[in-house]
C-alpha positions as CSV (number, residue, x, y, z in Angstrom):
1,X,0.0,0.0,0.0
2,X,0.9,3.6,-0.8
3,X,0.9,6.0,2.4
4,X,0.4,9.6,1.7
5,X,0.6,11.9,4.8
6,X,-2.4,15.0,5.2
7,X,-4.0,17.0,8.0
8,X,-6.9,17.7,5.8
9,X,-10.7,17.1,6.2
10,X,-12.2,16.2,2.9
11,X,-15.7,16.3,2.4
12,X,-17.7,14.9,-0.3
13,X,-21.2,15.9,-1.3
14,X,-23.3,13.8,-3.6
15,X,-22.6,9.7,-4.2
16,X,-21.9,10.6,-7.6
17,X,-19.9,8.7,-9.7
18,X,-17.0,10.8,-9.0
19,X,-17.4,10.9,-5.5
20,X,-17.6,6.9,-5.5
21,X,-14.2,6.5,-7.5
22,X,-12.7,9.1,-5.0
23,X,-14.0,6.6,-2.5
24,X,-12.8,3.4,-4.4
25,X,-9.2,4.8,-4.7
26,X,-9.4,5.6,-0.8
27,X,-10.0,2.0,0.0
28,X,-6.7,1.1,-1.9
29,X,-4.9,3.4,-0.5
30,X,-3.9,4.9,3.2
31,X,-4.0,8.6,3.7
32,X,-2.4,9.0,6.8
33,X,-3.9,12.3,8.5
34,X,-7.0,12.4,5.9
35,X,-10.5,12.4,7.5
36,X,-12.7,11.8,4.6
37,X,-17.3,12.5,5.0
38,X,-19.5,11.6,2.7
39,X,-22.8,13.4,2.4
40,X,-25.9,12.1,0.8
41,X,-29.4,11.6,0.9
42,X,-30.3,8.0,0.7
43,X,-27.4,5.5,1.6
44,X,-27.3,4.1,-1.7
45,X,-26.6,5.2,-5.0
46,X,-27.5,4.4,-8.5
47,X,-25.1,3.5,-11.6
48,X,-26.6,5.1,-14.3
49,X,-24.8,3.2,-17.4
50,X,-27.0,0.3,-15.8
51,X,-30.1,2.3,-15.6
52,X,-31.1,1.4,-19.1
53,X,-30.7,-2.5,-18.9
54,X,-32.8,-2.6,-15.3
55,X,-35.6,-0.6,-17.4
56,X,-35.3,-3.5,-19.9
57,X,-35.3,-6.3,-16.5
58,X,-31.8,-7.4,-17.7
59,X,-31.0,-6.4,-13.7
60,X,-32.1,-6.3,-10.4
61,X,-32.4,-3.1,-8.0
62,X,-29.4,-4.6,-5.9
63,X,-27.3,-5.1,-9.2
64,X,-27.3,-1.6,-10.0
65,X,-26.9,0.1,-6.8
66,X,-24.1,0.9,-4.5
67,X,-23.9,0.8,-0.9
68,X,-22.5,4.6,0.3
69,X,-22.4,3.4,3.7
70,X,-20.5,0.1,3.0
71,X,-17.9,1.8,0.5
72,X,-17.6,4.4,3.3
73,X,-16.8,1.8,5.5
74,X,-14.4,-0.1,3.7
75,X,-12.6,3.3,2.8
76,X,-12.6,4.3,6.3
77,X,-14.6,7.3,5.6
78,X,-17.5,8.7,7.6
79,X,-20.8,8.7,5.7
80,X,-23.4,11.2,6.6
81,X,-27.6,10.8,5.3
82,X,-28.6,14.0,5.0
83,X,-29.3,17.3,2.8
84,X,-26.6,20.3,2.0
85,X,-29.1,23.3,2.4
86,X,-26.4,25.4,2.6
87,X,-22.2,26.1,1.4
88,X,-20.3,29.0,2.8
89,X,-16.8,29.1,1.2
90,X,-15.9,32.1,3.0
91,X,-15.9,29.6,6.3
92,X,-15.4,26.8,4.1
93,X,-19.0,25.5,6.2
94,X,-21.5,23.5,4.8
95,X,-24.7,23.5,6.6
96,X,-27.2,20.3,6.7
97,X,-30.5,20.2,7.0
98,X,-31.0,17.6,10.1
99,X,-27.6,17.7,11.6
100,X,-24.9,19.9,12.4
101,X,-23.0,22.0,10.3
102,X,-19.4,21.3,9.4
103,X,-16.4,22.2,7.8
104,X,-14.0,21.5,5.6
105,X,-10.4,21.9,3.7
106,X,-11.3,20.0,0.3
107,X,-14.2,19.3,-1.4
108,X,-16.0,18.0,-4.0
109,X,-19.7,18.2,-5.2
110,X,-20.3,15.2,-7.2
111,X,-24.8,15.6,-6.5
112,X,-25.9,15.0,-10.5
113,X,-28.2,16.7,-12.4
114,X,-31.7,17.6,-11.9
115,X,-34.2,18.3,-14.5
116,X,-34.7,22.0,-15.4
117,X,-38.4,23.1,-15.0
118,X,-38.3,26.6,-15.6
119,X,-39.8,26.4,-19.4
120,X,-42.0,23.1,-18.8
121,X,-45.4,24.1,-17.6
122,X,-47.2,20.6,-15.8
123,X,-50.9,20.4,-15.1
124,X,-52.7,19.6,-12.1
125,X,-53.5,16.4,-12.6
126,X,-50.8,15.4,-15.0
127,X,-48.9,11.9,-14.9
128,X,-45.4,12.2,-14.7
129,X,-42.2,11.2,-13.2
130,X,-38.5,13.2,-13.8
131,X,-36.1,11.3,-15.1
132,X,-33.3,13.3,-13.6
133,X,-31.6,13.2,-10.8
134,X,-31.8,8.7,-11.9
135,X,-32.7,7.9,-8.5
136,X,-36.0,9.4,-8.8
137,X,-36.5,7.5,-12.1
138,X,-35.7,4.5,-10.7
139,X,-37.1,4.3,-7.4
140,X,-40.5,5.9,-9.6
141,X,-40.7,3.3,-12.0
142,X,-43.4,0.8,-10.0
143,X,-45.5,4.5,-10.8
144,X,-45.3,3.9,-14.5
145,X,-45.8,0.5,-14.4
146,X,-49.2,0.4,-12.7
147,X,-50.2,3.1,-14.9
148,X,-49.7,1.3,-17.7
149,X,-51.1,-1.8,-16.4
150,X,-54.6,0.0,-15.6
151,X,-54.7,2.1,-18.5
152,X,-53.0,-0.2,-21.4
153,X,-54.2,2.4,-24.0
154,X,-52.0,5.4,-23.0
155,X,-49.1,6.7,-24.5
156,X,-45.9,8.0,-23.7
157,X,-43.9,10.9,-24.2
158,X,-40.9,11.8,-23.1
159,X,-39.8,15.6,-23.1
160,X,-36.0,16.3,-24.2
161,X,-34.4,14.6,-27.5
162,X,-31.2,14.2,-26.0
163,X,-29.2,10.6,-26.0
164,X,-30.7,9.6,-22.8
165,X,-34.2,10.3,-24.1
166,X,-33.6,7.9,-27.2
167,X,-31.8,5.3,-24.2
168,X,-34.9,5.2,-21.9
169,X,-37.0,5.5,-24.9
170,X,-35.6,1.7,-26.5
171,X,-35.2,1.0,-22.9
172,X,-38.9,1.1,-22.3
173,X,-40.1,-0.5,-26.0
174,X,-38.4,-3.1,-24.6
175,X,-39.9,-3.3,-20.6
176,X,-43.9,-2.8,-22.2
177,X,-43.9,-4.5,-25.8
178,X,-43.6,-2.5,-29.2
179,X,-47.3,-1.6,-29.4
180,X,-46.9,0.7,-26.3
181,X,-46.4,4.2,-28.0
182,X,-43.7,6.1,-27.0
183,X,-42.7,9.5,-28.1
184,X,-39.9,11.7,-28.0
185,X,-40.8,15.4,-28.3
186,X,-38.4,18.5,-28.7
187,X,-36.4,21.2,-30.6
188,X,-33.4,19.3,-30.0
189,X,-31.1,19.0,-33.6
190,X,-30.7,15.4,-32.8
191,X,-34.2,14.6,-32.8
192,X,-34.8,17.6,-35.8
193,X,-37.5,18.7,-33.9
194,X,-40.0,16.8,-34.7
195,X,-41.9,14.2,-32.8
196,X,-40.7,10.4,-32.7
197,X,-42.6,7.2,-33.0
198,X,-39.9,4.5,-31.3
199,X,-40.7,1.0,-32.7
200,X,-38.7,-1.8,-31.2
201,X,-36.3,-4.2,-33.6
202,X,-34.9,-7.2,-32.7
203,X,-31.3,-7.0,-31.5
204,X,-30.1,-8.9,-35.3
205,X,-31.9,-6.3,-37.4
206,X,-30.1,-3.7,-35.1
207,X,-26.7,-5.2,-35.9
């Protein structure tokens, strides 16, 4: 093992994917003086390169999570479930929503990206789950299923034509059957801005 000698705090917010190789290369290594925290929400953590095959039931929930708290453990870092509400840099303080704040000498935000609502306007009563940040997509997905299981006649659509949208889109041919419409609707350049019937094809016509 390589010993590398710090009087540093680092802090990590987010179980992102960075954040989890930062992680990964601390449980190979010993940082002699480094006190590492983890901050998240939920103790686990979803790989989104595996996102689309669990849509398609190629894997299991457990297969394509990761345990934050475990990998803290085996990294001998600290691992915190909770919020950031709050990041001075002036103090170098970040304050949480349920505990105490804390500080810090190094750190990384590694939280993901979240949808951006500002020109989407959703009615009242409208059906719909956010695809981003992937846990909510996920951890939603039992939503979409029973809807479509007590309304077979209802359609998709799926707002943004960028590579994820044509990922989930196949992804989701494949989980309910290629007479399940599903539509892809922007301005986007990839999807020349028009909107997208998906049909399914079998994996040798795709070759």
């Amino acid at each position: 093992m390589q010993d590398n000698f710090f009087k540093k705090q680092l802090v990590l917010v987010g179980g992102g994917h960075a954040n989890v190789q930062v992680l990964r290369k601390l449980c190979m290594n010993i940082y002699q003086g480094l006190h590492t925290i983890l901050i998240n929400s939920s103790i686990d953590s979803i790989y989104s390169g595996m996102t689309p095959s669990y849509i398609q039931k190629y894997y299991n929930y457990d297969e394509i999570t990761i345990d934050l708290q475990r990998l803290c453990f085996n990294a001998g870092a600290t691992f915190i479930e909770d919020e950031v509400i709050k990041l001075d840099t002036d103090l170098k303080k970040i304050i949480l929503m349920n505990r105490p704040s804390l500080n810090y000498d190094l750190l990384s935000i590694n939280t993901g990206s979240v949808s951006n609502l500002k020109k989407i306007k959703i009615q009242k009563n409208a059906k719909y789950i956010f695809v981003k940040p992937i846990n909510n997509l996920v951890k939603n997905l039992k939503v979409l299923d029973d809807l479509i299981k007590n309304k077979p006649n209802s359609a998709i659509s799926i707002i943004g034509g960028g590579v994820a949208a044509f990922e989930i889109s196949f992804a989701l041919t494949e989980r309910y059957g290629e007479k399940k419409s599903i539509k892809i609707i922007s301005s986007n350049p990839l999807s020349e801005g028009r909107t997208l019937q998906v049909t399914k094809t079998s994996r040798r016509e795709s070759m």
